[in-house]
mmCIF file as gemmi writes it, N, C-alpha and C atoms, coordinates in Angstrom:
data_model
loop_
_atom_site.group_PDB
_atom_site.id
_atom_site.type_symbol
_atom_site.label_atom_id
_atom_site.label_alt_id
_atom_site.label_comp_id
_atom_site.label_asym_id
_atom_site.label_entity_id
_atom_site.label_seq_id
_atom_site.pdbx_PDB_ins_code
_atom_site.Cartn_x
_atom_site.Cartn_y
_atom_site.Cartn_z
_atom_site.occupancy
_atom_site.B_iso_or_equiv
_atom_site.pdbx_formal_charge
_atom_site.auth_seq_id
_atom_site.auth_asym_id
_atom_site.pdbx_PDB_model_num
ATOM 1 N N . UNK Axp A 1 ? -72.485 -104.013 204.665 1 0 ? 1 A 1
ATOM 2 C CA . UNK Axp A 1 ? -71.401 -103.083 204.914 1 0 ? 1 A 1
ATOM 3 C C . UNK Axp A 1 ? -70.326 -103.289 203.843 1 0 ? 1 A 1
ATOM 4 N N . UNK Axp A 2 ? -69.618 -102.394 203.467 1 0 ? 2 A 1
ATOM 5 C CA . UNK Axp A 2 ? -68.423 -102.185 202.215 1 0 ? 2 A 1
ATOM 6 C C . UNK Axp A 2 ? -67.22 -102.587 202.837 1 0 ? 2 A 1
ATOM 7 N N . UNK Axp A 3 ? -66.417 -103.79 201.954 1 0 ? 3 A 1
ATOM 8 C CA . UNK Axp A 3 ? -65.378 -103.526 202.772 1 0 ? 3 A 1
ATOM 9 C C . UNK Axp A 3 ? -64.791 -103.08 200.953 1 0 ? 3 A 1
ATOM 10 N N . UNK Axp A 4 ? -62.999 -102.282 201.605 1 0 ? 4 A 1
ATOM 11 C CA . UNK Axp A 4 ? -62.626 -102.192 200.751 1 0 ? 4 A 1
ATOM 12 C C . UNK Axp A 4 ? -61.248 -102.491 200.592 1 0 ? 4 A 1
ATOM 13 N N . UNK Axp A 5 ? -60.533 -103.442 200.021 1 0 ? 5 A 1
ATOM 14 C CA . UNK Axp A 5 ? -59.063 -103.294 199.843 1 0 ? 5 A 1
ATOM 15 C C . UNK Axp A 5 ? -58.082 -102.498 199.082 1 0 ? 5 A 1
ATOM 16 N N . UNK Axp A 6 ? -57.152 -101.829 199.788 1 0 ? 6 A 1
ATOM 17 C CA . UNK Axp A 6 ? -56.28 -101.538 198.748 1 0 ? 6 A 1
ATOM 18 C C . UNK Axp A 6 ? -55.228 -101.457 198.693 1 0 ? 6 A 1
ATOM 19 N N . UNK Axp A 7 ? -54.32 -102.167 197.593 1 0 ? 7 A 1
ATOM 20 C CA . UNK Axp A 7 ? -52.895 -102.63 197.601 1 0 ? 7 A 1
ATOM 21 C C . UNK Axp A 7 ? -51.861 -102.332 196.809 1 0 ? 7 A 1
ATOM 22 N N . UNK Axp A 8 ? -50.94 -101.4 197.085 1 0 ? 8 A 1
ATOM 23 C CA . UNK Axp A 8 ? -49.759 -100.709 196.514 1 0 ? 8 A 1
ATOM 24 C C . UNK Axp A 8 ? -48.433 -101.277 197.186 1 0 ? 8 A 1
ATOM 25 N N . UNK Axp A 9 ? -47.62 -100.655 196.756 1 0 ? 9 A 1
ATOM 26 C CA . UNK Axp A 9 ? -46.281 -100.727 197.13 1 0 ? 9 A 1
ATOM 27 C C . UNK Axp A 9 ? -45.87 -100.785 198.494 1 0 ? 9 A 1
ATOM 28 N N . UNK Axp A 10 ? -45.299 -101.448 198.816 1 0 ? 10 A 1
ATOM 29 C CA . UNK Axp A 10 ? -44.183 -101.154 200.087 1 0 ? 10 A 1
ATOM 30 C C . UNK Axp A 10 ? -43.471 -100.053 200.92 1 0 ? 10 A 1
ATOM 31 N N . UNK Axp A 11 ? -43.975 -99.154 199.954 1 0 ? 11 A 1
ATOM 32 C CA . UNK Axp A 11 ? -42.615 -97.963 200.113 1 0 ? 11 A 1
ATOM 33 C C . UNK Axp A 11 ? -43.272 -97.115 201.712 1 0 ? 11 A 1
ATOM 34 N N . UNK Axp A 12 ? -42.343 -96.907 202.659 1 0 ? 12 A 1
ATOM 35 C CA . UNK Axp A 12 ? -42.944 -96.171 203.334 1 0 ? 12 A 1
ATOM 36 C C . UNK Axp A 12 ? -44.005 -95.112 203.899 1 0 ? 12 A 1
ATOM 37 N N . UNK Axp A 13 ? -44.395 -94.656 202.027 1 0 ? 13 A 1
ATOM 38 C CA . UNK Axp A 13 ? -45.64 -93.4 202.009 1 0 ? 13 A 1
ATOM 39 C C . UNK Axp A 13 ? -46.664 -94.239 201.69 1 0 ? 13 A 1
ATOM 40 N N . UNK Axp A 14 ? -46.353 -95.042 201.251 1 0 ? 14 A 1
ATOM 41 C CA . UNK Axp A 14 ? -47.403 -95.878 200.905 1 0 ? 14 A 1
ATOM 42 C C . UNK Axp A 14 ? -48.211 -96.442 202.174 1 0 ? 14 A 1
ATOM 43 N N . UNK Axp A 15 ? -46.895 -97.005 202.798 1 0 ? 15 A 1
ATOM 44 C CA . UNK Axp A 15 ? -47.666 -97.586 204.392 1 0 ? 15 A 1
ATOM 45 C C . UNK Axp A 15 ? -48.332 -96.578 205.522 1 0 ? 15 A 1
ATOM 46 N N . UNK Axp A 16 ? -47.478 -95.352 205.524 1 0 ? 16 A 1
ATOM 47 C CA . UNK Axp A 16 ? -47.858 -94.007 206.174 1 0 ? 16 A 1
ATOM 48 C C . UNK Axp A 16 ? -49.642 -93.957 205.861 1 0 ? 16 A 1
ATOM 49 N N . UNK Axp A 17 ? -50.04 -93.872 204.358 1 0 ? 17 A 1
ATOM 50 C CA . UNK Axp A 17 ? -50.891 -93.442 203.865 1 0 ? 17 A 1
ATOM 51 C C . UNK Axp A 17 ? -52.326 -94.67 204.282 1 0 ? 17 A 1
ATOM 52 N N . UNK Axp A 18 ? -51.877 -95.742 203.523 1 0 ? 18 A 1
ATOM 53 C CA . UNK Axp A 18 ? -52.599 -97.335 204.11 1 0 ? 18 A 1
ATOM 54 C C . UNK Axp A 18 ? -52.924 -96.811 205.432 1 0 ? 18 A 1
ATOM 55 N N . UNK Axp A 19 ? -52.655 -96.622 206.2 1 0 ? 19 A 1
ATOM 56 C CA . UNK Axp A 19 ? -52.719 -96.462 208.122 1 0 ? 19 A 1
ATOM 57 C C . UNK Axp A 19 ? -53.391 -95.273 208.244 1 0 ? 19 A 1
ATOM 58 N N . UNK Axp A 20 ? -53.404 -94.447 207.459 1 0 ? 20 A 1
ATOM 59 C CA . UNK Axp A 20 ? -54.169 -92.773 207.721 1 0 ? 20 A 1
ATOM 60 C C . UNK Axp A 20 ? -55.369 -93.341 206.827 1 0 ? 20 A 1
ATOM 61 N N . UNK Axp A 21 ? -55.772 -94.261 206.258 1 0 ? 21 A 1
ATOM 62 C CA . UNK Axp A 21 ? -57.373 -94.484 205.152 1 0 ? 21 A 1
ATOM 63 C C . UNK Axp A 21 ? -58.003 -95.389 206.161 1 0 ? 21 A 1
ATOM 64 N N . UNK Axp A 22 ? -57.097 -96.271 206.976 1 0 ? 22 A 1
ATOM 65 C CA . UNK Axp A 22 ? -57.383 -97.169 207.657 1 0 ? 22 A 1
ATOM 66 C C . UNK Axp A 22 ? -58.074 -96.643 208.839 1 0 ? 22 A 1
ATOM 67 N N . UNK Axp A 23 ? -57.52 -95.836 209.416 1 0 ? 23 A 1
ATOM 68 C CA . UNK Axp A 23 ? -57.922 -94.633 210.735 1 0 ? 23 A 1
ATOM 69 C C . UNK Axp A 23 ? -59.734 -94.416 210.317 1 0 ? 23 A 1
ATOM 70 N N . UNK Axp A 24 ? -59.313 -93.645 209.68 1 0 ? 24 A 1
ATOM 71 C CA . UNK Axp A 24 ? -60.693 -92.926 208.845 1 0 ? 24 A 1
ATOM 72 C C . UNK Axp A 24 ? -61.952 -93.927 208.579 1 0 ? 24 A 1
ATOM 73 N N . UNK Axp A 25 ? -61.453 -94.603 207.667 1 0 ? 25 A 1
ATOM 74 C CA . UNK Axp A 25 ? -62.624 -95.772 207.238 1 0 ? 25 A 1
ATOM 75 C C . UNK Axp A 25 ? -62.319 -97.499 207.67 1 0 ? 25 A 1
ATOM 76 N N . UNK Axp A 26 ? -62.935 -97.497 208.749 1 0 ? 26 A 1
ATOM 77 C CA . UNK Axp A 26 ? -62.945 -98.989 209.189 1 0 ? 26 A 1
ATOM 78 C C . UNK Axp A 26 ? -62.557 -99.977 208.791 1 0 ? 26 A 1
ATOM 79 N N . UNK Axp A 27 ? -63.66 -100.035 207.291 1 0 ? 27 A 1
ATOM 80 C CA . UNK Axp A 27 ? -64.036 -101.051 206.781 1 0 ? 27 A 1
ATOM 81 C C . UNK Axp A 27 ? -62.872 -101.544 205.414 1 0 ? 27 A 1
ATOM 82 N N . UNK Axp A 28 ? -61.948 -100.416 205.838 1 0 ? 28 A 1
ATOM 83 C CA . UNK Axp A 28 ? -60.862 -100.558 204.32 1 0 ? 28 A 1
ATOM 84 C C . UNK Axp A 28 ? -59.867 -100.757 205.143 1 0 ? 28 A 1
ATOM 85 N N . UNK Axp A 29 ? -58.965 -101.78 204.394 1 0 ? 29 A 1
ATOM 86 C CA . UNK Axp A 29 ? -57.603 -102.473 204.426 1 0 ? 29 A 1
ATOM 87 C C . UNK Axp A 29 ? -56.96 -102.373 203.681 1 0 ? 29 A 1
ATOM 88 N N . UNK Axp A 30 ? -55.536 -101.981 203.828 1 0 ? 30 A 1
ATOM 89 C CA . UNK Axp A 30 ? -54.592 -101.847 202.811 1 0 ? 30 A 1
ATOM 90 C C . UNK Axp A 30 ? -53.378 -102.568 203.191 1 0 ? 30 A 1
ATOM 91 N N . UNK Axp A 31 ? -52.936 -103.024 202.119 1 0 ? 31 A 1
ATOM 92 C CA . UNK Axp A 31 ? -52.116 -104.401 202.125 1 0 ? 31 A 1
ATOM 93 C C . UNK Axp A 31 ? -51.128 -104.23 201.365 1 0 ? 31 A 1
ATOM 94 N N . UNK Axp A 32 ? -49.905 -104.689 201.712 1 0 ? 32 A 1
ATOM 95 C CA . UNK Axp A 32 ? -48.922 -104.148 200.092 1 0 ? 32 A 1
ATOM 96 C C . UNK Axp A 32 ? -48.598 -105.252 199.04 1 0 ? 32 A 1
ATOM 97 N N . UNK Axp A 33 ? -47.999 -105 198.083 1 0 ? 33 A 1
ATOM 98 C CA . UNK Axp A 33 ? -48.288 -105.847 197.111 1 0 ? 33 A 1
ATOM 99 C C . UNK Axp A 33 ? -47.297 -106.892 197.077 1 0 ? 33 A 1
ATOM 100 N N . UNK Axp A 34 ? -47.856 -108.056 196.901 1 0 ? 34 A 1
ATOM 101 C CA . UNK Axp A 34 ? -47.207 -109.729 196.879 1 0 ? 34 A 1
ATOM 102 C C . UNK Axp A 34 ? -45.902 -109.062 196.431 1 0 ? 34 A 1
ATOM 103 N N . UNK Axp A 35 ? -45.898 -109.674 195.041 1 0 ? 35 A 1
ATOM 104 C CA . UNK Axp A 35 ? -45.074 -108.965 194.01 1 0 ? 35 A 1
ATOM 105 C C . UNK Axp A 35 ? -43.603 -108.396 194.031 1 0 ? 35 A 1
ATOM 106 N N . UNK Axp A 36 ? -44.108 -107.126 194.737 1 0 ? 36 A 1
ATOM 107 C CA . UNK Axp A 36 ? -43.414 -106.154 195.014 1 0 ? 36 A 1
ATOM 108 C C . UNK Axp A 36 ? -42.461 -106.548 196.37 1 0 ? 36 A 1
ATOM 109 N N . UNK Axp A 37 ? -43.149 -106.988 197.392 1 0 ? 37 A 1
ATOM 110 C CA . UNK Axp A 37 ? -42.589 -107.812 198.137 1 0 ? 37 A 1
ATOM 111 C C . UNK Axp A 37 ? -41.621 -108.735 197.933 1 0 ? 37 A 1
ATOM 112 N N . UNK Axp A 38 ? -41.958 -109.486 197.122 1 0 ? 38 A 1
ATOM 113 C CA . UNK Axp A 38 ? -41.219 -110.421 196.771 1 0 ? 38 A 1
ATOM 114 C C . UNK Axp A 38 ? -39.743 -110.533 195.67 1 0 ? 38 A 1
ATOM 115 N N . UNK Axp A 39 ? -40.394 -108.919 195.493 1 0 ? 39 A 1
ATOM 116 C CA . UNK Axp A 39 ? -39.259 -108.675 193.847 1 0 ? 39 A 1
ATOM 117 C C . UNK Axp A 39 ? -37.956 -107.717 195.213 1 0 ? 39 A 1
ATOM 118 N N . UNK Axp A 40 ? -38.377 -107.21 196.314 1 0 ? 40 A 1
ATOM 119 C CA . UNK Axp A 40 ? -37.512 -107.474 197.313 1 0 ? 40 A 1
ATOM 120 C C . UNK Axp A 40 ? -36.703 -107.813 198.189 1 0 ? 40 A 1
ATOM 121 N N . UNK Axp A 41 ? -37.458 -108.593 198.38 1 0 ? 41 A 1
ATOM 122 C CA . UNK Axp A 41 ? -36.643 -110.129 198.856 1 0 ? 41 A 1
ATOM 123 C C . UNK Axp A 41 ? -35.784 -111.05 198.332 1 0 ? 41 A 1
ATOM 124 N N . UNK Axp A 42 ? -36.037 -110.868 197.032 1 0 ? 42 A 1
ATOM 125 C CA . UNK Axp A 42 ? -35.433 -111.578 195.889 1 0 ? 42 A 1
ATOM 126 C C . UNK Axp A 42 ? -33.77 -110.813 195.792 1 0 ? 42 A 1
ATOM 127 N N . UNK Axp A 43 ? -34.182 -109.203 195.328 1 0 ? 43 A 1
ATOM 128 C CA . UNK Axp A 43 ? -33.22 -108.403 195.533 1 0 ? 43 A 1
ATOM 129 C C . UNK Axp A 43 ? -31.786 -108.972 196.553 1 0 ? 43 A 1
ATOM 130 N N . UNK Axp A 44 ? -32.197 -108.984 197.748 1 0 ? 44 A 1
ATOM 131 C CA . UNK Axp A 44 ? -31.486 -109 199.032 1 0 ? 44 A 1
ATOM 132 C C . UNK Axp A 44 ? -30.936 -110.386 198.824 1 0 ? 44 A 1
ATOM 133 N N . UNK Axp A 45 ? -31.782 -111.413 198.596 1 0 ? 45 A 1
ATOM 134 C CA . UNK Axp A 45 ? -31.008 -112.441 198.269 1 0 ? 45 A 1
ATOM 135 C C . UNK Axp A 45 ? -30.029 -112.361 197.579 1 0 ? 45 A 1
ATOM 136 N N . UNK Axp A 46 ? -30.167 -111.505 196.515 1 0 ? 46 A 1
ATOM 137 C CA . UNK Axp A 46 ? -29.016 -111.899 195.223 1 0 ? 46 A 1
ATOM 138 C C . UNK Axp A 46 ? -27.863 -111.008 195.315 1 0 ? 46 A 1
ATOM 139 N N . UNK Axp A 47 ? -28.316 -110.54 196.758 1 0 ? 47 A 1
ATOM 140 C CA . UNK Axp A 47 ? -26.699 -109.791 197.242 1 0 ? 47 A 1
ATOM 141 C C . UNK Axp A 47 ? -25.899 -110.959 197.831 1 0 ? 47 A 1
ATOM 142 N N . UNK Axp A 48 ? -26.378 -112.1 198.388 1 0 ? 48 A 1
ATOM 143 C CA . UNK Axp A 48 ? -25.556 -113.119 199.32 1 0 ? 48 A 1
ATOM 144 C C . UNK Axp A 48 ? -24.837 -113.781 198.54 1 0 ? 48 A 1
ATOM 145 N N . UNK Axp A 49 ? -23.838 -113.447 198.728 1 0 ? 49 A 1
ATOM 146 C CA . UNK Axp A 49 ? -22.51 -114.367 197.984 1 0 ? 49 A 1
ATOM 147 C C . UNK Axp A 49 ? -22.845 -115.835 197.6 1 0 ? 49 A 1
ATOM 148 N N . UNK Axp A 50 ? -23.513 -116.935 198.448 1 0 ? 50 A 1
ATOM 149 C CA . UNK Axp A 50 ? -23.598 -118.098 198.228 1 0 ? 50 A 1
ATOM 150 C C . UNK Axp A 50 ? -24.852 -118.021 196.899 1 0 ? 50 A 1
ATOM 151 N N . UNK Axp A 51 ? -25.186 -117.154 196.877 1 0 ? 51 A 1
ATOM 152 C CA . UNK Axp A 51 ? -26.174 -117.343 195.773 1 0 ? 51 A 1
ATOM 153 C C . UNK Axp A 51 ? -25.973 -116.889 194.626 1 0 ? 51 A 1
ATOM 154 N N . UNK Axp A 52 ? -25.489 -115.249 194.351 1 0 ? 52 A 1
ATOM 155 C CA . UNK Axp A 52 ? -25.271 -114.738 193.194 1 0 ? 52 A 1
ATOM 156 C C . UNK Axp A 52 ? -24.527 -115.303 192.115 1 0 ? 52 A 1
ATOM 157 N N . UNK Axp A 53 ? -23.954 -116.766 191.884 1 0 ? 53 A 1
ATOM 158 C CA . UNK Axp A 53 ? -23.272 -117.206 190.963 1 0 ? 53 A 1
ATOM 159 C C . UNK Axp A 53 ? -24.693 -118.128 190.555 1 0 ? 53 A 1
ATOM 160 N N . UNK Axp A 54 ? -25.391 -118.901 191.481 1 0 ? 54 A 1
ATOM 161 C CA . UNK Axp A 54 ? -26.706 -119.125 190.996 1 0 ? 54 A 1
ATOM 162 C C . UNK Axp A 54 ? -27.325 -118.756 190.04 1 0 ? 54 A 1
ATOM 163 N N . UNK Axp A 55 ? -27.771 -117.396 190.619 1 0 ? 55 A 1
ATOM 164 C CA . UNK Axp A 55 ? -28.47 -116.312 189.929 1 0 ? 55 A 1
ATOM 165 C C . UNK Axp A 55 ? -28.233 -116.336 189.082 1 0 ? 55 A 1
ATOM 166 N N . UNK Axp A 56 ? -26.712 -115.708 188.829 1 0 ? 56 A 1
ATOM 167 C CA . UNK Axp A 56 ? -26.246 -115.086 187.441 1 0 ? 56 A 1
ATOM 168 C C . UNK Axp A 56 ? -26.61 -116.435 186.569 1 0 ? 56 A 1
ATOM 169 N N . UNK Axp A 57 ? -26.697 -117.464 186.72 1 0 ? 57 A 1
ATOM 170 C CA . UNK Axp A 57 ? -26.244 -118.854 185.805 1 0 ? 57 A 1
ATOM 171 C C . UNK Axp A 57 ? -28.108 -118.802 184.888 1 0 ? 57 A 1
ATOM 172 N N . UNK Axp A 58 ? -29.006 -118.539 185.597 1 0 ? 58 A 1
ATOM 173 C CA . UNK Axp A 58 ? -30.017 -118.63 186.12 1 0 ? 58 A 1
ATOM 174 C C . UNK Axp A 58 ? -30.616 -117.096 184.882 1 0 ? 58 A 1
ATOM 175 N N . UNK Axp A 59 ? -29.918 -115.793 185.44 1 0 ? 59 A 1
ATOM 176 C CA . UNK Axp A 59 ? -30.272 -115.083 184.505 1 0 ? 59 A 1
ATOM 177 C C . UNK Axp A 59 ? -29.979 -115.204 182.763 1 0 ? 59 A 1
ATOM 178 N N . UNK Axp A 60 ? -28.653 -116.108 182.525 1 0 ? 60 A 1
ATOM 179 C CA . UNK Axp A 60 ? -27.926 -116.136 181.915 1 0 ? 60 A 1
ATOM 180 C C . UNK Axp A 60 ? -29.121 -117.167 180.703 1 0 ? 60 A 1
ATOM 181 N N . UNK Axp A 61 ? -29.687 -118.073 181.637 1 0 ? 61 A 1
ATOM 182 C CA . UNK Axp A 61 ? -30.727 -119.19 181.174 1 0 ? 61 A 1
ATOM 183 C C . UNK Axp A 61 ? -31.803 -118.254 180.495 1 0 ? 61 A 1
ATOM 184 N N . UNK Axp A 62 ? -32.465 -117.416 181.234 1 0 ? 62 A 1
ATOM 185 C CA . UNK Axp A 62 ? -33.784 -117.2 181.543 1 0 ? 62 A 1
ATOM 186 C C . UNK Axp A 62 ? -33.069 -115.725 179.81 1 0 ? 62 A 1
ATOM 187 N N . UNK Axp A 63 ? -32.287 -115.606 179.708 1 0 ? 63 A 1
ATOM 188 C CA . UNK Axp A 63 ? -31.91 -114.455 178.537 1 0 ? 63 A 1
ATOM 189 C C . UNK Axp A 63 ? -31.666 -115.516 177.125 1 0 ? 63 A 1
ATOM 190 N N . UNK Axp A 64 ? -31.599 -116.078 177.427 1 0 ? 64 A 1
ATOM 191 C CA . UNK Axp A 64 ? -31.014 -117.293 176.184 1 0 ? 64 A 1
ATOM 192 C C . UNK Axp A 64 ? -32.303 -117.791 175.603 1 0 ? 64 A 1
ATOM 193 N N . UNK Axp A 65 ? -33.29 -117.962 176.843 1 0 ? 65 A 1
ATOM 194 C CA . UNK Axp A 65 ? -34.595 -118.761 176.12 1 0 ? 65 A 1
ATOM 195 C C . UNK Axp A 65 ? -35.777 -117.098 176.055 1 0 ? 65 A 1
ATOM 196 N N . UNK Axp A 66 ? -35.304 -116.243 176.536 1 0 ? 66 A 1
ATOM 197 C CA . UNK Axp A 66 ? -36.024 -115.512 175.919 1 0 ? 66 A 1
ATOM 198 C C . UNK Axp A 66 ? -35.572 -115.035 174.289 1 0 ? 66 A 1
ATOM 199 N N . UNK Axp A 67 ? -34.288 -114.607 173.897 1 0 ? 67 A 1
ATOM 200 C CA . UNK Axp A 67 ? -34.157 -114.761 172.836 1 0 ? 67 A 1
ATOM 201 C C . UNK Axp A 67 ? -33.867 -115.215 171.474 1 0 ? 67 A 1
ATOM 202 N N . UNK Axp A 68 ? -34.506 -117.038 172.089 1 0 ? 68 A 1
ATOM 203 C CA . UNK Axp A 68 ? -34.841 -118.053 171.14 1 0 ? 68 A 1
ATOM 204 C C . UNK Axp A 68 ? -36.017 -118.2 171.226 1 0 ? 68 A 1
């Protein structure tokens, strides 16, 4: 038997859609992407005050050794 995965974005149509392939064909799973997930989460973090001076110190690093 086939199984099949498939893994996109987060975004609400995305999940709408995952759940309507899922209905249909059993054997397929759709999953959203690590990644993307995570480049989310990340987001939300770097709204919290206790962190964003972190961050910034952090982006400030990560720009310096990219353009050396």
């Amino acid at each position: 038997e086939l199984v099949v995965q498939v893994v996109s974005d987060n975004g609400s149509n995305y999940k709408a859609v995952g759940r309507l392939l899922m209905e249909k064909y059993p054997t397929m799973y759709w999953t959203p992407c690590v990644a993307h997930c995570l480049d989310l989460m990340l987001e939300d973090v770097g709204k919290i005050k206790e962190f964003s001076h972190c961050i910034a110190k952090a982006k400030r690093t990560t720009g310096f050794i990219y353009a050396h």
